[in-house]
Structure formats: C-alpha cells, structure tokens
C-alpha positions in Angstrom: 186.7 95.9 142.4 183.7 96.1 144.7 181.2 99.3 145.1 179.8 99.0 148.2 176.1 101.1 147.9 176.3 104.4 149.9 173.6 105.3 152.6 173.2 108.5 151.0 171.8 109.8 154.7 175.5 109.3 155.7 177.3 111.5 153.4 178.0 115.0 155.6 175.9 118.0 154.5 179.3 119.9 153.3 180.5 117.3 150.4 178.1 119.2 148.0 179.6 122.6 149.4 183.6 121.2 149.3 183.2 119.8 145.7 181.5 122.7 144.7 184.1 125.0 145.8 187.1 122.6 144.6 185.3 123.2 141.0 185.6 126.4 141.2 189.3 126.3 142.9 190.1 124.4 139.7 188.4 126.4 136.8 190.2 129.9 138.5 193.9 128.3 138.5 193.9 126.7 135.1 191.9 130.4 133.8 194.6 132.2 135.5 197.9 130.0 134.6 196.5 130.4 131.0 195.3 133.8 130.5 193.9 133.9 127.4 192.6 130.8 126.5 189.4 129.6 126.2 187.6 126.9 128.0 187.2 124.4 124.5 190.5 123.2 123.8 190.4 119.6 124.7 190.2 116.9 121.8 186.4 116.5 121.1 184.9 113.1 122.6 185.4 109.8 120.9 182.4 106.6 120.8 185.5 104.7 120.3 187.4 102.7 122.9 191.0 104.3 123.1 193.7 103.4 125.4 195.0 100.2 127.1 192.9 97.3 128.6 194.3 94.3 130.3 195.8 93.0 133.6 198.1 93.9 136.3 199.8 92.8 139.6 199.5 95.2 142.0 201.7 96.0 145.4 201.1 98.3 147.8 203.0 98.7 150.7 201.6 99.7 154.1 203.2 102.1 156.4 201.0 100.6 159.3 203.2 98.2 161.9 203.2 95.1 161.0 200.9 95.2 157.7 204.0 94.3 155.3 202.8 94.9 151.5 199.6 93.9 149.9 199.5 92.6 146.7 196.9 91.4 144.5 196.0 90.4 140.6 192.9 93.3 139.1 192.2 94.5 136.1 194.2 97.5 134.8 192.8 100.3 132.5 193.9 103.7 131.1 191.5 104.4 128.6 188.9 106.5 127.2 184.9 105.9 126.3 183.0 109.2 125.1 182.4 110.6 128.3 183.8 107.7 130.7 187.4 107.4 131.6 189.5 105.1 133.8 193.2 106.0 135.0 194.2 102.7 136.4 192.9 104.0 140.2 190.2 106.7 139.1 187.4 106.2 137.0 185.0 109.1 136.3 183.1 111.3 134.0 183.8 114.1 131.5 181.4 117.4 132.0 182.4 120.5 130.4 185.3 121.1 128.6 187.9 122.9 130.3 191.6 124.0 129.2 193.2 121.1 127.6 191.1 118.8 128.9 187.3 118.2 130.9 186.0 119.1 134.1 185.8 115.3 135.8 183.7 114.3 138.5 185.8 111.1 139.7 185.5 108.2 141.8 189.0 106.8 143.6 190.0 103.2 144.3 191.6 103.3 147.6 193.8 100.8 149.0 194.6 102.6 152.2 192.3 100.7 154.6 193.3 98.4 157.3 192.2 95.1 158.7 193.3 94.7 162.9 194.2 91.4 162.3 197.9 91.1 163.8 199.1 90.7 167.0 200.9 93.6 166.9 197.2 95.3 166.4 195.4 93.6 168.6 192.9 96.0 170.8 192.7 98.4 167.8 189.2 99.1 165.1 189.2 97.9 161.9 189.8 101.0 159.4 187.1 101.0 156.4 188.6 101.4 152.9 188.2 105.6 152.2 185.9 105.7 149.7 186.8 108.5 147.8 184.4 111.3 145.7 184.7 114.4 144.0 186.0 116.6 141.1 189.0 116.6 138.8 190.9 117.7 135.6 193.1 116.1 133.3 195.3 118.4 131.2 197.4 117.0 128.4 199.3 120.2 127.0 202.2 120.3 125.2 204.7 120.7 128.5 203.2 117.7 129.6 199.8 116.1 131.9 198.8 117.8 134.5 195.9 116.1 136.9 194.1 117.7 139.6 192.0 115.8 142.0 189.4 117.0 145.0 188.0 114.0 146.8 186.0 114.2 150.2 185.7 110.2 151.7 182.0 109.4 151.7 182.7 106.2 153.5 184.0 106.7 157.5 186.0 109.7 158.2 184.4 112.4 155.7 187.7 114.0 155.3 189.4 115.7 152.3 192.0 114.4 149.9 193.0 116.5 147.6 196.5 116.0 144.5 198.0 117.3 142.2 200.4 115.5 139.7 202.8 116.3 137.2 203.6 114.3 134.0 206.4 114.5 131.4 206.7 111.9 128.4 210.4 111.0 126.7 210.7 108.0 123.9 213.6 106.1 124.5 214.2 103.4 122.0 210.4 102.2 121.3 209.5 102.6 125.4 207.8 105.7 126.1 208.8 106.7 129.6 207.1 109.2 131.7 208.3 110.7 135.3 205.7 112.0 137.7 206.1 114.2 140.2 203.3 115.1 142.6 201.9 116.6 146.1 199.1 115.0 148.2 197.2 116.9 150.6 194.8 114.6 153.4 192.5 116.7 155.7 193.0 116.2 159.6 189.9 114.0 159.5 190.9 111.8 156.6 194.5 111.4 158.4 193.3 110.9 162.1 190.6 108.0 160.9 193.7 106.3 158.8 196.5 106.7 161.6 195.0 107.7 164.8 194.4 106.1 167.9 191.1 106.8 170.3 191.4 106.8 174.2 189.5 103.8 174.1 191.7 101.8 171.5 194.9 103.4 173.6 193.5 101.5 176.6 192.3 98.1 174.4 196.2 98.1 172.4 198.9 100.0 175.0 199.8 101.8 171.7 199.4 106.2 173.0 196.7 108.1 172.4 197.4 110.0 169.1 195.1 112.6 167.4 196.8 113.2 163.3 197.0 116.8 161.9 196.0 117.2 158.3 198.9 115.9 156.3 201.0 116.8 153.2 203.3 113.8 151.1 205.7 114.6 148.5 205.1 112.2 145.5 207.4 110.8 143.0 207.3 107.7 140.3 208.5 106.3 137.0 205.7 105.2 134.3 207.3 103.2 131.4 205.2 101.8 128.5 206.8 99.1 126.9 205.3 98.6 123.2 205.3 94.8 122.5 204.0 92.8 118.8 200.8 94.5 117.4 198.8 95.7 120.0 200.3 94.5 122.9 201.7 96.9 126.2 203.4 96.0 129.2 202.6 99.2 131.5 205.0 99.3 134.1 204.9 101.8 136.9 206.7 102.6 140.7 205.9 105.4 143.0 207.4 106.6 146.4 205.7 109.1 148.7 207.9 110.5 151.8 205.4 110.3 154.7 205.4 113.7 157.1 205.3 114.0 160.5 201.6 114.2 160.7 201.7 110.3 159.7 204.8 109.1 161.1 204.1 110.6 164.4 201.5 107.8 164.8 202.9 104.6 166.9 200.6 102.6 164.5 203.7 103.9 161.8 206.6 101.8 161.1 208.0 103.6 158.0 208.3 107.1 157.0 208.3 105.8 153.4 205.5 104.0 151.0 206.3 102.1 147.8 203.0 101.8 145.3 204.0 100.3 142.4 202.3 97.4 139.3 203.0 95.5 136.3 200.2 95.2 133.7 199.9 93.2 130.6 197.5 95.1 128.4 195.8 95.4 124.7 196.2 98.6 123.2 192.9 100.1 121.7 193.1 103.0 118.5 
C-alpha cells in the first residue's frame, strides 16, 4: 500500500468544518440511541498486538465499461495496537472513548480509481484513486458491531463519503460467521469525479455528457472466520452493493452491481 504525501495547500478549507461536524453528528446519535450511558464503556487500550495478521487475495470488481475485476495479492490486517487500528481497508487512531467503543480519526484504502487505458475509454481522463480522510466509530455491543464512517477525499474531487455498517456474529461448528448489512452515501462531487463525463471528454470519447448526483448503495456481505491449527485463520469475506441510478446513469457504467470480495491467510494474535 502506497501513501502518496498530500499538498496540504490542496485540501479545501471545509474538510476541517465537515469532519468537525460529522464528530459531532456521531457523538449526538450514539448519545441519543443510548440514553443513559456514559461515554467510557469501551474495553480500556491494550500495548499488546490483538487480532489477525497475514495475507490475502483481493478482487474487486469495477462497474466502469470495460474494466473487468482487479485483483491483487496485499497484506490483510484486523487488529488492534494501543491506540492504532487496522480493519482490513481502514486504518486509524483511537481518541476519546465513546459508547462501546473510540472516537476514530481514520484513513481509507480506496480501490475505486481508474486508469483510461482501454479502447473502449479512449478520449476519457485518468480518475486518481480517492483518497479518503476523516472520522469514525466502532461499536462492539452486545446486539452486534456497529461502524460509522465520515470521509471527505483529500485527493481530486474533495467530495464526501460517508457509511454505516451493521454486524452480527453466529458460531457455526468452529467458524464464526458474521453478516453485514450496510448503506453508503457519496456526495455529488465524490460521484461526478468517479462516473462523470466533462464536455471536453464527451467530445475526446463520443460517450454523453453526464454530470452524477450524490449517490446512495445498499450494502450487503458474508464474513466467515475459519479457525485452523493453533493460531492460524483463514478470513474469508464477499460483499455486493446495488448501484443507484445516480451511478448507473453514467454511459461509463456497465453494471448496476459490484462484487468486493478476499481470501486471507492470517496469524491470530491474543
């Protein structure tokens, strides 16, 4: 995984305001879906290295014409370091303790960038990987995880990407098994610099002019962790998102479905 370094001059005046606001957003919904409750429930930080380190294949397939899936061999973690965390795409920090779990300023790993480097996309501008920022909360309670992400894209379009996931665990036999259902939100600006096309690229490519609305993608998956001798895991997971109009309106879209899904080979830390 590469970090490109950010021209800090580039990064709009309003990512301070949006993330400040999200935080807020945040601490007001979990204070008011649990009423009584303190903000110092979460288990207390750990120097210890907790969670599952190793390996994974990854596929990711692109909605874009004529992109087909992209797959690629990275390493996987879902663990915890004192304040540090990584959840396989998002690594970030701990801050206060909030709920069942931290405040998180958090960092994404997108893969939704796009080279022009088809036929099919010939006359079109290479999209920039999203480089995503911003604010979070991971909440382990006894009904299950809920996580809550706010992410503005310091990288090209500046726009907002915002989700919120749902988690439940079941044992079955010694695999753990965990169904996620979610909702992701991208702003107008995120969505138009992803699926969009200018005048000028409409006249370059014969693909229409098209400007994206901000747009909204159901989420489901399946999560299975399959315990193997000592501390060995194979982490095993498949998600679908159901693409709306504001995306599949765009003639650069050939599906109005995307499959994310990875296999991981990894060693178990206590």
């Amino acid at each position: 995984m590469i970090f490109h370094k950010l021209p800090m001059n580039n990064i709009p005046a309003q990512l301070s305001r949006n993330c400040a606001m999200v935080a807020l957003a945040l601490l007001a919904g979990i204070a008011l879906c649990r009423p009584g409750t303190a903000l110092a429930q979460a288990d207390p930080l750990s120097d210890k290295l907790t969670g599952d380190v190793g390996a994974a294949a990854y596929a990711t397939q692109s909605p874009v014409r004529s992109k087909g899936t992209d797959t690629s061999l990275l390493p996987y973690g879902f663990f915890d370091y004192g304040r540090f965390f990584a959840r396989v795409d998002t690594l970030g920090i701990k801050t206060v303790k909030l709920g069942d779990g931290y405040l998180e300023f958090a960092a994404r790993v997108s893969q939704e960038g796009w080279r022009a480097n088809t036929a099919a996309l010939a006359g079109l501008a290479d999209r920039k990987t999203p480089l995503p920022l911003g604010v979070g909360t991971f909440q382990q309670t006894p009904y299950g995880a809920f996580i809550l992400n706010a992410f503005v894209d310091v990288n090209k379009s500046h726009g907002a990407l915002l989700e919120a996931t749902y988690a439940a665990e079941f044992k079955l036999g010694r695999a753990f098994v965990y169904p996620l259902l979610g909702l992701e939100y991208r702003s107008a600006k995120y969505a138009n610099y992803i699926y969009g096309v200018t005048p000028i690229e409409a006249a370059a490519s014969g693909y229409a002019a098209y400007s994206a609305g901000a747009s909204t993608v159901p989420v489901a998956g399946l999560a299975v962790d399959i315990p193997l001798e000592g501390p060995w895991v194979i982490n095993l997971q498949l998600r679908r998102k159901w693409l709306d109009s504001a995306v599949t309106n765009s003639p650069l879209v050939g599906r109005n479905t995307q499959d994310i899904a990875y296999a991981a080979l990894s060693y178990r830390f206590k």
